[in-house]
ZAMARGU-4260 file (C-alpha; in steps of 0.2 Angstrom, whole numbers, plus 5000, padded with zeros to 4 digits):
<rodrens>
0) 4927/4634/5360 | 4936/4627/5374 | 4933/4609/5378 | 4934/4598/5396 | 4948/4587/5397
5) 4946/4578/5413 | 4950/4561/5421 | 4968/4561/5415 | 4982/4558/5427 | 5001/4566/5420
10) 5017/4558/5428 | 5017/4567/5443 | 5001/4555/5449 | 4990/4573/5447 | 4973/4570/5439
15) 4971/4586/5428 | 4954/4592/5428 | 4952/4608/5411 | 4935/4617/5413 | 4926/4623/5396
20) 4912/4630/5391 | 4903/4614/5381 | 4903/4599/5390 | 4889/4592/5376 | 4906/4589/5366
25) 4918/4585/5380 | 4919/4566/5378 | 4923/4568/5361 | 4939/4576/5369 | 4942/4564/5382
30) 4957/4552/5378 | 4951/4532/5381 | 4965/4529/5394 | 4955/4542/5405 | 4940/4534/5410
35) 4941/4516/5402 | 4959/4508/5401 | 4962/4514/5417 | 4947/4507/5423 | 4956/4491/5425
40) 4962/4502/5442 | 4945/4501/5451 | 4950/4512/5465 | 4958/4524/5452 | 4941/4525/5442
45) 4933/4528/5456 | 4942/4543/5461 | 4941/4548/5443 | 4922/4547/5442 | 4921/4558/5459
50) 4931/4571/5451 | 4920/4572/5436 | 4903/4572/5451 | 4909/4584/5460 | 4916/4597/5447
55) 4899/4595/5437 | 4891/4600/5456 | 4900/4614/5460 | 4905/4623/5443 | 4888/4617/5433
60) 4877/4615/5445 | 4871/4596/5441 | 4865/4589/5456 | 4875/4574/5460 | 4862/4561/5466
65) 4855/4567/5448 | 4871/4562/5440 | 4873/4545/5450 | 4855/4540/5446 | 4857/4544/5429
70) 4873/4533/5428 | 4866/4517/5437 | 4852/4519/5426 | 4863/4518/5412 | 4876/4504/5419
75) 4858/4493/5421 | 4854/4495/5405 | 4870/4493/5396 | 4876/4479/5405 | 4862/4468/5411
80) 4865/4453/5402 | 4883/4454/5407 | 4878/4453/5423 | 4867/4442/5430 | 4850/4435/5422
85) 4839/4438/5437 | 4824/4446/5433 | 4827/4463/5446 | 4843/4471/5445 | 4851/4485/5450
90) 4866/4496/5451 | 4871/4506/5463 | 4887/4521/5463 | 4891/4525/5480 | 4891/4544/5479
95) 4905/4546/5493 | 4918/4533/5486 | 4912/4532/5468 | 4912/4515/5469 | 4901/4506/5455
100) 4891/4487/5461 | 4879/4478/5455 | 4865/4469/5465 | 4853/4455/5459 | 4838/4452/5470
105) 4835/4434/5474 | 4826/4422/5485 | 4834/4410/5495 | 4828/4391/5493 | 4836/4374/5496
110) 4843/4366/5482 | 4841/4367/5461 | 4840/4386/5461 | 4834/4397/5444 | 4838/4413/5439
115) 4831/4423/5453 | 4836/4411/5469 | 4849/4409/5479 | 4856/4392/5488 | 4855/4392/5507
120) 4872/4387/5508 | 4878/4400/5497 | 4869/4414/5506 | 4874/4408/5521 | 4893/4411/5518
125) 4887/4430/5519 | 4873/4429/5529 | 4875/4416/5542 | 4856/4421/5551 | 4846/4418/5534
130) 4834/4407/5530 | 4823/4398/5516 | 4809/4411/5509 | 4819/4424/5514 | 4823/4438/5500
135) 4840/4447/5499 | 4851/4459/5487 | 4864/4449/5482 | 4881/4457/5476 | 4883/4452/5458
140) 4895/4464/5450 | 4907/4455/5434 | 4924/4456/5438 | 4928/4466/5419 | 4914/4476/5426
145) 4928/4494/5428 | 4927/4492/5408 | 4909/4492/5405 | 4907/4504/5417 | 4917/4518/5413
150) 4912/4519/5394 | 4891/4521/5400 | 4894/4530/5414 | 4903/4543/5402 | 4888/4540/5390
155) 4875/4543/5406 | 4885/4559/5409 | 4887/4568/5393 | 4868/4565/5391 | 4865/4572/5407
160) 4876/4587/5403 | 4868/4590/5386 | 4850/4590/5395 | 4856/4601/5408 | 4864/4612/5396
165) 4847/4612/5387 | 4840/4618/5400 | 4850/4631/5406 | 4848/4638/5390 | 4831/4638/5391
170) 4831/4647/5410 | 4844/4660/5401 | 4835/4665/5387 | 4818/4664/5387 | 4812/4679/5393
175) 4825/4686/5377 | 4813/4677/5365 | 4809/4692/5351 | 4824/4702/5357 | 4841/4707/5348
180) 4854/4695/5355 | 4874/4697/5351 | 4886/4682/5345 | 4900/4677/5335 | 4900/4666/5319
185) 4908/4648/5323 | 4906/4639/5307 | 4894/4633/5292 | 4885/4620/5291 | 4871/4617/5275
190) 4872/4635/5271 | 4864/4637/5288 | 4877/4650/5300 | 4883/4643/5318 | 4886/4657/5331
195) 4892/4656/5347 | 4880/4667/5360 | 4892/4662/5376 | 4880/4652/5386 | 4872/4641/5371
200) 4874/4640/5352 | 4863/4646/5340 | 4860/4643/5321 | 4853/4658/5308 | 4845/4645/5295
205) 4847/4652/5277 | 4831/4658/5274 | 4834/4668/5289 | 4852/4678/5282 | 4849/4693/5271
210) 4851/4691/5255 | 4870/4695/5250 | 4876/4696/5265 | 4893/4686/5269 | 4901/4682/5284
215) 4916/4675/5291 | 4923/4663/5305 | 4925/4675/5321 | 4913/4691/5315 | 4903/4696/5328
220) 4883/4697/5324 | 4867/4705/5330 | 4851/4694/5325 | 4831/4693/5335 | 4831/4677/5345
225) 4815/4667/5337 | 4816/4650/5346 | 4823/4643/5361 | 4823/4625/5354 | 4827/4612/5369
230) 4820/4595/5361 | 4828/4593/5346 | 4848/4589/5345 | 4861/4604/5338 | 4859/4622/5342
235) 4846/4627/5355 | 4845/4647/5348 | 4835/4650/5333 | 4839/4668/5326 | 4832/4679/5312
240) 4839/4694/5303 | 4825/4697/5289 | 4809/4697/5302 | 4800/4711/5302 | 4804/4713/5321
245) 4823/4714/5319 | 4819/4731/5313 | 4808/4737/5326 | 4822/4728/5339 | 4834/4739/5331
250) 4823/4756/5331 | 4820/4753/5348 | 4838/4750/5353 | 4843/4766/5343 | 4827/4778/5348
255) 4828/4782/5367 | 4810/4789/5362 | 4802/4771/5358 | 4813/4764/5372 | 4804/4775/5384
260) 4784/4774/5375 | 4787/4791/5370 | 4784/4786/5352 | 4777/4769/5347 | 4780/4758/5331
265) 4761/4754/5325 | 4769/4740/5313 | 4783/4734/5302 | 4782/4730/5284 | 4798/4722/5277
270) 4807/4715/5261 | 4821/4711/5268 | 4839/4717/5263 | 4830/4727/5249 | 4816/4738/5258
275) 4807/4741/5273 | 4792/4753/5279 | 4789/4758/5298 | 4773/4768/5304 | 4777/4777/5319
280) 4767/4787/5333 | 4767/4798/5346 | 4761/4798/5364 | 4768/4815/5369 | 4761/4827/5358
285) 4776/4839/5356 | 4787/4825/5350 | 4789/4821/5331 | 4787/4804/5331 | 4796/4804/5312
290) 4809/4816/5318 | 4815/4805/5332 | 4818/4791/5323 | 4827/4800/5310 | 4838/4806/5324
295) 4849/4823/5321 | 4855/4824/5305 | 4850/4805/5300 | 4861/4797/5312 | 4847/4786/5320
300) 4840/4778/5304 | 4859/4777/5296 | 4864/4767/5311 | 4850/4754/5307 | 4852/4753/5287
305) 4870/4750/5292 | 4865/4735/5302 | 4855/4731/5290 | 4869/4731/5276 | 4860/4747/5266
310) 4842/4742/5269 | 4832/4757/5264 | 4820/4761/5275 | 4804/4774/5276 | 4798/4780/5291
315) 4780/4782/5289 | 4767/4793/5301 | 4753/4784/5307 | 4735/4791/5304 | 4720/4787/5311
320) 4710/4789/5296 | 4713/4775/5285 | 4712/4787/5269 | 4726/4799/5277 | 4737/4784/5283
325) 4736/4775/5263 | 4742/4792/5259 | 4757/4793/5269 | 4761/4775/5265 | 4763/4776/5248
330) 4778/4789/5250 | 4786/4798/5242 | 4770/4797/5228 | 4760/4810/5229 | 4739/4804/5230
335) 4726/4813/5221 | 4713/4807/5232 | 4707/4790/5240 | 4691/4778/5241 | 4688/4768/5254
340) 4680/4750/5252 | 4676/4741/5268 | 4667/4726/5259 | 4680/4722/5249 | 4694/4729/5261
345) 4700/4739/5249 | 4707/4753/5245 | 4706/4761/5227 | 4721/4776/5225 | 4720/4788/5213
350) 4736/4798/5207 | 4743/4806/5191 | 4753/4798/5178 | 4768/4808/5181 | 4765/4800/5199
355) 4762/4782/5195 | 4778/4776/5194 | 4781/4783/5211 | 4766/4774/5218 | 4768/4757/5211
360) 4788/4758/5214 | 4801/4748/5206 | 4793/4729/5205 | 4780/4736/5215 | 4787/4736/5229
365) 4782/4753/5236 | 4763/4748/5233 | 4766/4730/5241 | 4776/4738/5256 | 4762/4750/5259
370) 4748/4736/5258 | 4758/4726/5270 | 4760/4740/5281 | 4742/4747/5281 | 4732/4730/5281
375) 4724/4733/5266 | 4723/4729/5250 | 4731/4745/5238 | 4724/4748/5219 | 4730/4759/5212
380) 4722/4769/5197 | 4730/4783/5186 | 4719/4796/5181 | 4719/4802/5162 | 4720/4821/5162
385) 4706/4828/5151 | 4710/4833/5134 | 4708/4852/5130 | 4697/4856/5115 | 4705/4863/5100
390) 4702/4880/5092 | 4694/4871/5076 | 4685/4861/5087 | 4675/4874/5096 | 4673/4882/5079
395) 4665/4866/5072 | 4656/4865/5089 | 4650/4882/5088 | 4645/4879/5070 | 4636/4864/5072
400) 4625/4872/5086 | 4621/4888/5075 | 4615/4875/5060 | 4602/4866/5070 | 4598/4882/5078
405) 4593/4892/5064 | 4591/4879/5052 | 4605/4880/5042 | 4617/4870/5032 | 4635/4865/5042
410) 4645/4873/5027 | 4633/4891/5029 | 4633/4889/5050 | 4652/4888/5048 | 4653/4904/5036
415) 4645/4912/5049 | 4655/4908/5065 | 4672/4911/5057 | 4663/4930/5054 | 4660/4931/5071
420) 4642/4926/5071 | 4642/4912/5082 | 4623/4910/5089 | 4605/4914/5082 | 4602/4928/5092
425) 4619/4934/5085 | 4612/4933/5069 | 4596/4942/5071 | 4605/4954/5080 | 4618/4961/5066
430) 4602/4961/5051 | 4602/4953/5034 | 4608/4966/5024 | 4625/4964/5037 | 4624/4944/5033
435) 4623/4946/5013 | 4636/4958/5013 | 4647/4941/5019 | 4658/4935/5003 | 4651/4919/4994
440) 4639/4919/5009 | 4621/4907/5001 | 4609/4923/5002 | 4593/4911/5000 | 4598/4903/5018
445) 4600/4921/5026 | 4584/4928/5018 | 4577/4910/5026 | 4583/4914/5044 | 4573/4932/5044
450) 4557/4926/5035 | 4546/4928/5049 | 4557/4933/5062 | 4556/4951/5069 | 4574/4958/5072
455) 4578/4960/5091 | 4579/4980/5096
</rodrens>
């Protein structure tokens, strides 16, 4: 930053006048001689005051008879015990010679004047016409007054700079409020990063840096103006590069398609400097709305993660159907199917185990991102895949059925399936003499299946 140096005369009898771009900080700068040890040099104050009215006027655009209200307000206040102890005061600057009195308003009387009168004889050695009861400014300025003076009236007008900086700032960037605003890193102050915008300071808290990124005096930065902050002391500019918005800033910036309202970003869910998902649209129904942002060969989305120092980020259709649009969020998992419930604003995902870990994400984050990005709430189940039935077990299955079937022990039912019979009508069909013929086969439970049963033609 360059500071204002002003008020200073070098041997030549030249009053040296150094413009900068902070005048909040320029009596800091300001060597005492300037504007209080030579104030012992009324006339020379004087001119040095004008200098500093009139470059304020014409190169910041502080009106002066703001400025010279401002520093009479503040001589009266600083100073009024100093300098008289009548009840109504004032101080005037005369805006043409700079020239700094002080008036007392009195009322004249005869004789044992108090604070606010005056005697008639004293008045009269100004004003010869005046009488008794008659009220008149009368010129009380101290003659140390040059001292006082010129310490307030610096203090009146770097207040008066900072609120006039305050709101310039606030004329220059309101309507920037949300958007992505350039700058370069000043210093640190409590972790929290100063950055110089041109025209005002700004601070990107802490909470407000991605995590693990590290900066240096003099790197330039990109960051989405929050807050224009005119009330508070410090830094007007409140910046962010982990909201949600910086993102879309930067897509929009990148994409001439979103730029233009050919494609539309529906929403932003964000973790910053780790992962971010973006569901995008299209109004023009020949343009790929996740195409677009992707950009030829990646080079759009690249140019943001590198702002973004790596951030990964997926680029997500938007869908209509809330069912379709849970299924696109959650890539790259692939969904099984999905239930929709309204009461509970929730939605219950289905996938398969070999899926799961794609769908939950590392930490959950995919799930949490997609929950974020949708509005509502993800659960996510796995489904079990069915267990296939064994050999053995259909054998006992089918064995089991044929013993209540005919009426038959398991051990004989089982005898009979592994020889191929598997159902009654199986049995009827190939005889009894067939069935007996079966080794170690119990002949009193075959003979018991025909008894009374005709065999099928």
């Amino acid at each position: 930053m360059v500071y204002i140096t002003l008020l200073g005369r070098d041997k030549s009898g030249f009053t040296n006048v150094l413009v900068g771009e902070l005048p909040a900080f320029f009596i800091d700068k300001v060597p005492e001689y300037n504007l209080g040890k030579r104030g012992r040099d009324g006339k020379a104050m004087n001119n040095e005051l004008l200098t500093i009215l009139e470059y304020l006027e014409q190169e910041r655009g502080i009106s002066r008879d703001v400025l010279v209200k401002a520093v009479e307000t503040a001589l009266l206040s600083a100073s009024r015990k100093s300098i008289h102890p009548a009840s109504e005061l004032k101080v005037k600057v005369d805006p043409a010679t700079g020239e700094i009195k002080a008036w007392a308003h009195l009322t004249v009387v005869d004789s044992f004047p108090n604070d606010d009168q005056l005697t008639l004889a004293r008045a009269r050695e100004k004003y010869p016409e005046v009488k008794i009861g008659d009220e008149l400014d009368w010129e009380v300025t101290p003659k140390n007054f040059g001292r006082i003076a010129a310490q307030t009236a610096k203090q009146a007008i770097m207040q008066q700079l900072r609120k006039a900086e305050k709101e310039n700032v606030k004329i220059e960037f309101a309507e920037q409020v949300g958007k992505i605003i350039n700058g370069v890193v000043r210093r640190f102050e409590s972790g929290n990063i100063i950055v110089d915008f041109q025209k005002a300071e700004g601070v990107l808290p802490a909470k407000e840096k991605i995590y693990g990124e590290q900066y240096m005096a003099g790197d330039h930065i990109n960051a989405l103006l929050l807050e224009v902050d005119t009330k508070t002391s410090g830094p007007s500019l409140i910046v962010s590069r982990t909201h949600p918005d910086f993102v879309r800033q930067l897509f929009e910036r990148e994409v001439s398609e979103i730029h233009d309202g050919i494609v539309e970003i529906i929403r932003v869910a964000r973790e910053a400097g780790s992962r971010s998902k973006i569901a995008v649209k299209s109004n023009a129904p020949r343009v790929d709305p996740v195409g677009a942002c992707v950009g030829m060969r990646g080079t759009r989305v690249r140019n943001v993660t590198a702002e973004l120092g790596g951030e990964r980020i997926d680029i997500i259709p938007y869908d209509e159907d809330i069912k379709q649009y849970a299924i696109n969020a959650l890539q790259p998992a692939k969904v099984k199917s999905v239930e929709v419930n309204e009461d509970k604003n929730e939605l219950i995902v289905y996938v398969t185990p070999d899926q799961s870990r794609l769908a939950f994400g590392k930490k959950a984050q995919n799930v949490r991102l997609s929950s974020k990005l949708i509005g509502w709430n993800i659960n996510i189940q796995v489904i079990e895949p069915k267990k296939e039935e064994s050999m053995e077990d259909k054998i006992r299955k089918a064995a089991g059925a044929l013993a209540e079937a005919a009426a038959i022990s398991p051990d004989t039912a089982l005898k009979l399936v592994n020889n191929g019979y598997v159902s009654l009508e199986g049995v009827l069909a190939a005889g009894q003499d067939e069935l007996l013929a079966i080794e170690d086969i119990d002949a009193d439970a075959i003979k018991k299946i025909f008894a009374g049963r005709e065999r099928p033609e």
